[in-house]
VOGU-3710 file (C-alpha; in Angstrom, 3 decimals, decimal comma):
1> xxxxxxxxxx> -4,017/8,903/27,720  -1,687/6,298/26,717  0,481/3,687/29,458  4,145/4,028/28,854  5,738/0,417/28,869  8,994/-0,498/29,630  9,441/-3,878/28,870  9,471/-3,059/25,187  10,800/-6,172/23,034  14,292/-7,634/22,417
11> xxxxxxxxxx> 14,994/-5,723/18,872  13,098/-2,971/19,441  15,377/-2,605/22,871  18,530/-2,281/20,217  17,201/1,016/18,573  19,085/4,030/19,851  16,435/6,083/18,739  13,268/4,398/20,665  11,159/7,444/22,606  8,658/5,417/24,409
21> xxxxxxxxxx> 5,884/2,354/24,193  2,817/3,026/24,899  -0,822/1,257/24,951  -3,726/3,170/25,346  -7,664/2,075/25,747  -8,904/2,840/22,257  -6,344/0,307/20,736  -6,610/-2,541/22,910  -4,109/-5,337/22,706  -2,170/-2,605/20,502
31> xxxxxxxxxx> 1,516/-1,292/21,479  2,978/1,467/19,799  6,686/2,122/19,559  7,429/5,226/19,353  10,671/6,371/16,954  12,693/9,375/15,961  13,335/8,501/11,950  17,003/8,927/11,000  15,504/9,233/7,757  12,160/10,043/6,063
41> xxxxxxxxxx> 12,288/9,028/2,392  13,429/5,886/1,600  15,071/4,873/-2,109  13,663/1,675/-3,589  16,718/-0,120/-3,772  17,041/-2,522/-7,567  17,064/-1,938/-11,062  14,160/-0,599/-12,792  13,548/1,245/-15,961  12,894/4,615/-14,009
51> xxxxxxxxxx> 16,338/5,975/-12,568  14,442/6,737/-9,093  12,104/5,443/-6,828  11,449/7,089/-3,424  8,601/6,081/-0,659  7,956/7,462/2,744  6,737/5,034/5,621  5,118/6,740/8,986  4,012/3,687/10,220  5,755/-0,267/10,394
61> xxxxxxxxxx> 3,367/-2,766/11,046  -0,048/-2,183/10,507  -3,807/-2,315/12,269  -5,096/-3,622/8,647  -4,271/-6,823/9,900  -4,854/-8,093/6,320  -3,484/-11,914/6,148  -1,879/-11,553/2,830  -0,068/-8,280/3,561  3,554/-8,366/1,784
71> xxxxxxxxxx> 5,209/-6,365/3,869  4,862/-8,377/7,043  8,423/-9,711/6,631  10,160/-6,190/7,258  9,250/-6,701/11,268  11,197/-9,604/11,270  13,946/-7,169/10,953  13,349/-5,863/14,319  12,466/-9,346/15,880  9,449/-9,428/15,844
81> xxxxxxxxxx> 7,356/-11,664/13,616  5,557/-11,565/10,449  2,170/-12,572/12,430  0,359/-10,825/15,334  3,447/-8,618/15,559  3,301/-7,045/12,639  -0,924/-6,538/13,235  -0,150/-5,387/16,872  3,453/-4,295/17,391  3,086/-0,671/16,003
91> xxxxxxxxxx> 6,528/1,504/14,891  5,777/5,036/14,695  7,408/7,459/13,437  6,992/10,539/15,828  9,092/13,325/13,904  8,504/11,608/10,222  7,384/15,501/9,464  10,537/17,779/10,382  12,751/14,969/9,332  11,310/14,878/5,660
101> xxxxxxxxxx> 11,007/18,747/5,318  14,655/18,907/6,419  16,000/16,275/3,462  13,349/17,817/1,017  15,136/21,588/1,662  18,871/19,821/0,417  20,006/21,579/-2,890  20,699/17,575/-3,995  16,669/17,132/-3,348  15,455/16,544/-7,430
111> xxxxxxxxxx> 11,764/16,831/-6,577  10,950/13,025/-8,188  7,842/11,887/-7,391  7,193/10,573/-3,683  5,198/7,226/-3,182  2,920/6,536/0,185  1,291/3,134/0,929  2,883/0,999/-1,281  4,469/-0,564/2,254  1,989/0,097/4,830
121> xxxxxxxxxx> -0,623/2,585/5,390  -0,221/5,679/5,835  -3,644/6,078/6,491  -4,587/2,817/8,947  -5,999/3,618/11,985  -3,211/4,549/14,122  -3,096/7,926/11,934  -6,182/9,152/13,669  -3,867/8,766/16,574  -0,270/10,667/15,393
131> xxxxxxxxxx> -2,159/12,784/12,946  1,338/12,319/10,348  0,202/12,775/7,379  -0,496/16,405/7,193  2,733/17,299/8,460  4,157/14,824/5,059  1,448/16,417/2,445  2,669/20,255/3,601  6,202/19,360/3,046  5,857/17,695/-0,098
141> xxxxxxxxxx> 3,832/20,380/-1,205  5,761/23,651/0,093  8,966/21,699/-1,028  7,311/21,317/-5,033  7,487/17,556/-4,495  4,745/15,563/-6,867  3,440/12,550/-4,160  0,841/9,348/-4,724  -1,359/7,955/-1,897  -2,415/4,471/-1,785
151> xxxxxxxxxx> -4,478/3,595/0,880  -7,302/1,264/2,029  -8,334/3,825/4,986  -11,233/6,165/4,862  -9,065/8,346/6,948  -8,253/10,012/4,049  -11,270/12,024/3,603  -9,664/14,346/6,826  -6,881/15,470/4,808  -8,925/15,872/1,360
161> xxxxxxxxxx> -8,641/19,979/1,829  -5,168/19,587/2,618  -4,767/17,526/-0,253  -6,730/19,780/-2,928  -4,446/22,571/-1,236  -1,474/20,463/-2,517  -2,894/20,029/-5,671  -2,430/23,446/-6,442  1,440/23,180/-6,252  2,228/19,842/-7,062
171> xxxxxxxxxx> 0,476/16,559/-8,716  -1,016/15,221/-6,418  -2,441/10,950/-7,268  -4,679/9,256/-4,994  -5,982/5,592/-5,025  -7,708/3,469/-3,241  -6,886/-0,231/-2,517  -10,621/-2,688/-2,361  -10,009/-5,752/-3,040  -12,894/-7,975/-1,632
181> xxxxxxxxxx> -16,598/-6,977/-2,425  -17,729/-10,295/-0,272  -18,168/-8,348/3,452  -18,264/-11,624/5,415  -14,523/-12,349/3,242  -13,639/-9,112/3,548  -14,174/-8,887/7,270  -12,044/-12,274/7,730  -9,045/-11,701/5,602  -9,108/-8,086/6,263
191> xxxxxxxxxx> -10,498/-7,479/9,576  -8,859/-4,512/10,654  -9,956/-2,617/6,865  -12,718/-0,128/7,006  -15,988/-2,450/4,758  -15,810/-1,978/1,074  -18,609/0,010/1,106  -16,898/2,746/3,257  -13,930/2,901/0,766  -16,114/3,026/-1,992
201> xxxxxxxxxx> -17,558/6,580/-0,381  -14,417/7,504/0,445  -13,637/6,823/-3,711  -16,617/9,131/-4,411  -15,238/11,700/-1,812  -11,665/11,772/-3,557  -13,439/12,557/-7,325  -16,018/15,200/-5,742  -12,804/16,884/-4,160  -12,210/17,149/-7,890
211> xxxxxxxxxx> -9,169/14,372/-7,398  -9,078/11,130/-9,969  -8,674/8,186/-8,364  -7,434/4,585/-9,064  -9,016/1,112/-6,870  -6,467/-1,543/-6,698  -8,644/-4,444/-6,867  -5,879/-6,724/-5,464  -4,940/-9,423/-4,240  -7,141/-11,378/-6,653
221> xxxxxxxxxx> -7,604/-14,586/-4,178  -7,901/-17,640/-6,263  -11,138/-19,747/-5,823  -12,214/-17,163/-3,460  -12,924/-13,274/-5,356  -11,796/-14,629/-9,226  -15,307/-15,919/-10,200  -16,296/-13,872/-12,251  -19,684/-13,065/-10,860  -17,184/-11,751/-7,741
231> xxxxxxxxxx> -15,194/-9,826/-10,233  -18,611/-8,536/-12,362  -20,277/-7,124/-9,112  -16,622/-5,750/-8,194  -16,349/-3,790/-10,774  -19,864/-2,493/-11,160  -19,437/-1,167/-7,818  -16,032/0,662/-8,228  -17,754/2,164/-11,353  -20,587/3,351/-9,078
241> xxxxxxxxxx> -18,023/4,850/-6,940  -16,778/7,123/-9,732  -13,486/5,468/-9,835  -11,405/6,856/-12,895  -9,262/3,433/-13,281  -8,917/-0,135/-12,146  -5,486/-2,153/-11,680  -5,529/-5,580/-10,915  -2,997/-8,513/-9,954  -3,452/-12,382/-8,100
251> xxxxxxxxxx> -2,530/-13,246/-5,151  1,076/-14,015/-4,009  2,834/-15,041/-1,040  6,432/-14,378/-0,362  8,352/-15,565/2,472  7,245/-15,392/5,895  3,756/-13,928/4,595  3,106/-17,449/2,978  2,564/-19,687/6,539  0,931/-16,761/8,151
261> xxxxxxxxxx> -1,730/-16,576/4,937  -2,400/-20,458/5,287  -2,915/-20,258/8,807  -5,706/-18,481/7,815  -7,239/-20,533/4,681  -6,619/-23,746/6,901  -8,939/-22,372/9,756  -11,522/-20,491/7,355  -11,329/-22,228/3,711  -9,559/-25,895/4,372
271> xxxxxxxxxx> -11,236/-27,553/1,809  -8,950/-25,339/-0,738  -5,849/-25,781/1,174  -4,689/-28,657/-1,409  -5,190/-26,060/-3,770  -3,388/-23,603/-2,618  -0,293/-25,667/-1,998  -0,372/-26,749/-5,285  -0,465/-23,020/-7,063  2,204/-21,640/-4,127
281> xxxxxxxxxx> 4,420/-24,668/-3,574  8,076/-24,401/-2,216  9,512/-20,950/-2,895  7,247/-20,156/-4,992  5,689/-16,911/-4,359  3,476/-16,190/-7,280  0,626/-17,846/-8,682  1,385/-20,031/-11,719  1,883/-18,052/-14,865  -1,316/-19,917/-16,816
291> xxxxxxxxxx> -3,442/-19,016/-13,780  -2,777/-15,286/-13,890  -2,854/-15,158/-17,935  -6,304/-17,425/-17,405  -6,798/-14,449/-15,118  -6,441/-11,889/-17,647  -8,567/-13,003/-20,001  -11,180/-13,149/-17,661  -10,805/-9,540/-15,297  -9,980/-7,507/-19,082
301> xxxxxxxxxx> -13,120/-7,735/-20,627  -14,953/-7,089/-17,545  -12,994/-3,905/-16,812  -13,959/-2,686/-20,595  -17,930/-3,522/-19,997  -17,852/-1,514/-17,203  -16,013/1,633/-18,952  -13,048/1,722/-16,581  -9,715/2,972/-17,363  -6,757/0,583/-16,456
311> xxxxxxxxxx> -4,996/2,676/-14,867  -0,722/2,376/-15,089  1,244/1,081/-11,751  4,718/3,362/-10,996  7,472/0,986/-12,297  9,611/1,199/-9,840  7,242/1,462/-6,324  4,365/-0,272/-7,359  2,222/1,909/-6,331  -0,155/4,000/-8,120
321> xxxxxxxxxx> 1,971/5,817/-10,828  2,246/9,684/-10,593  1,062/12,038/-13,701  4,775/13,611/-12,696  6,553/10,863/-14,476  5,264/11,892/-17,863  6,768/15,091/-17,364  10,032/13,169/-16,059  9,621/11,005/-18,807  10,236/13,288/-21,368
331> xxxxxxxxxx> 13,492/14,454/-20,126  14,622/11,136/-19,081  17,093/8,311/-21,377  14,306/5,967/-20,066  11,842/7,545/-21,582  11,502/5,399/-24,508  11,902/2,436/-22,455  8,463/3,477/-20,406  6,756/4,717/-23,401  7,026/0,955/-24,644
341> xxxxxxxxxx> 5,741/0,208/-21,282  2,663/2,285/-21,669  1,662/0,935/-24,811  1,390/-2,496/-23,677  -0,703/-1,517/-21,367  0,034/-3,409/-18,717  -3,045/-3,631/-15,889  -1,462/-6,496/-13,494  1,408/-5,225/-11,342  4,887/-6,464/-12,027
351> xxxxxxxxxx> 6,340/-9,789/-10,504  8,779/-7,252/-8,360  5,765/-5,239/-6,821  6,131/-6,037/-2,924  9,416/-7,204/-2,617  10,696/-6,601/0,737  12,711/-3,094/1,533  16,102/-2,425/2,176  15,850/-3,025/5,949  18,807/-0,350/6,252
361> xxx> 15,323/2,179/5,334  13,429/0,886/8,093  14,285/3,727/10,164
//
């Protein structure tokens, strides 16, 4: 049973559509705001080579907890910070379900493909709390909407009958996001994440529910998981997994994520601080162009020895792409422009994968 609060926090206090805040003994030190969405899907907002680009978001803030996490900055739209906020400061969602079945029934609805987890998780713990995703896969599916999952939580082995269900209406893309294979690492950087290990079961769950299914092996950290013994036994264990494809991409810090991230390397990993500040210096969010084409060259061969697909990124969401777009493709006048796309085949995600959202989508 959860404790209502009432002293909820200055820009949460703004929201006209704030239910409750409540804490309850299996999340400890964890506050959950509850919300009625205005909205449920969300447009990427920018330019891309796709003319569409829609994600839904149950969850703000997430019980990852992962250091590096790009989309702590969109708390700082409801003042919170980018910090313990955004690992303990919960926004939920409540009615995410009836509000997205509602805008997927409008004649205007076009059926694109729908992205989850390319913000935060759909899938960290709090689900096993609000149980939201079910209510988002029907809808999608009884509404003929194609959808992608990207998630690091093994939560998502509840909803695989749900999912194969879905699968019989709509395409339906999972992937899973591992990025350290190190668990004393993982358990620092990530310590909210279920180990590698479970993901990896949960990667052999996905293709025994007869699903493919993608591992993000990012963020690469430098001098910490790009050695390429790290990246050998990496990728001999997502193989293991049954893993279909591998995408890849460095490290980068934007914003408000970028203090928060050396917090961490100063307390855990000072002696690479210099190093650090000399790859992400100023505004500089992305590692050094020679460093990630240095990258390359080492991760590529390494994904061919272990007979892995690269798998393609969505170009607009950065998530895992959906096997709807080919379809869209076809009809589309950008077809030809992502056709090009595909035969460069392009592993690393593009420089405008995590850029903070719209905040007028937050809610």
């Amino acid at each position: 049973m959860g404790v209502e609060q009432s002293d909820t926090l200055p820009g949460l206090a703004m929201l006209n559509n704030l239910v409750r805040s409540v804490q309850t003994p299996e999340f400890a030190g964890v506050t959950f705001h509850e919300v009625l969405a205005k909205s449920a899907l969300n447009r990427v907002p920018g330019q891309s080579m796709m003319p569409f680009g829609w994600t839904i978001n149950p969850y703000r803030g997430c019980l990852h907890a992962c250091a590096y996490c790009f989309a702590r900055p969109t708390h700082e739209y409801l003042d919170l910070d980018a910090g313990e906020d955004f690992n303990r400061q919960i926004i939920v969602k409540v009615n995410v379900g009836e509000v997205l079945r509602t805008e997927l029934a409008k004649p205007s609805w076009r059926h694109e493909p729908v992205a989850l987890g390319t913000n935060t998780d759909p899938y960290q713990r709090a689900e096993g709390r609000y149980e939201l995703m079910p209510g988002i896969i029907g809808a999608l599916a009884e509404s003929g909407t194609p959808f992608s999952i990207l998630t690091k939580g093994t939560l998502l082995r509840r909803d695989l009958p749900l999912l194969a269900a879905a699968a019989e209406h709509v395409p339906v893309d999972l992937a899973m996001s591992i990025a350290i294979y190190d668990h004393e690492l993982q358990q620092s950087v990530e310590p909210g994440t279920p180990a590698a290990k479970a993901r990896l079961a949960t990667v052999t769950a996905v293709r025994e529910a007869g699903f493919d299914c993608s591992v993000f092996l990012m963020p690469i950290l430098p001098y910490l998981t790009d050695t390429r013994a790290h990246l050998d036994e990496a990728l001999r264990q997502v193989k293991a997994s049954g893993a279909t494809s591998v995408l890849y991409a460095a490290l980068h810090l934007r914003g408000s994520v970028k203090p928060w991230f050396m917090q961490w390397l100063e307390q855990e990993h000072p002696e690479l601080v210099p190093k650090y500040r000399s790859m992400y210096y100023g505004n500089n969010a992305y590692a050094p162009k020679a460093y990630r084409r240095w990258l390359g060259e080492r991760i590529r061969p390494l994904i061919r020895a272990h007979g892995l697909e690269r798998a393609r990124e969505d170009p607009v969401t950065g998530g895992i792409r959906s096997s709807a777009l080919a379809a869209v493709a076809s009809t589309s006048s950008s077809a030809p422009a992502l056709r090009s796309r595909r035969a460069l085949g392009i592993t690393e995600l593009p420089m405008e994968f995590g850029a903070p959202p719209d905040p007028s989508a937050l809610f």
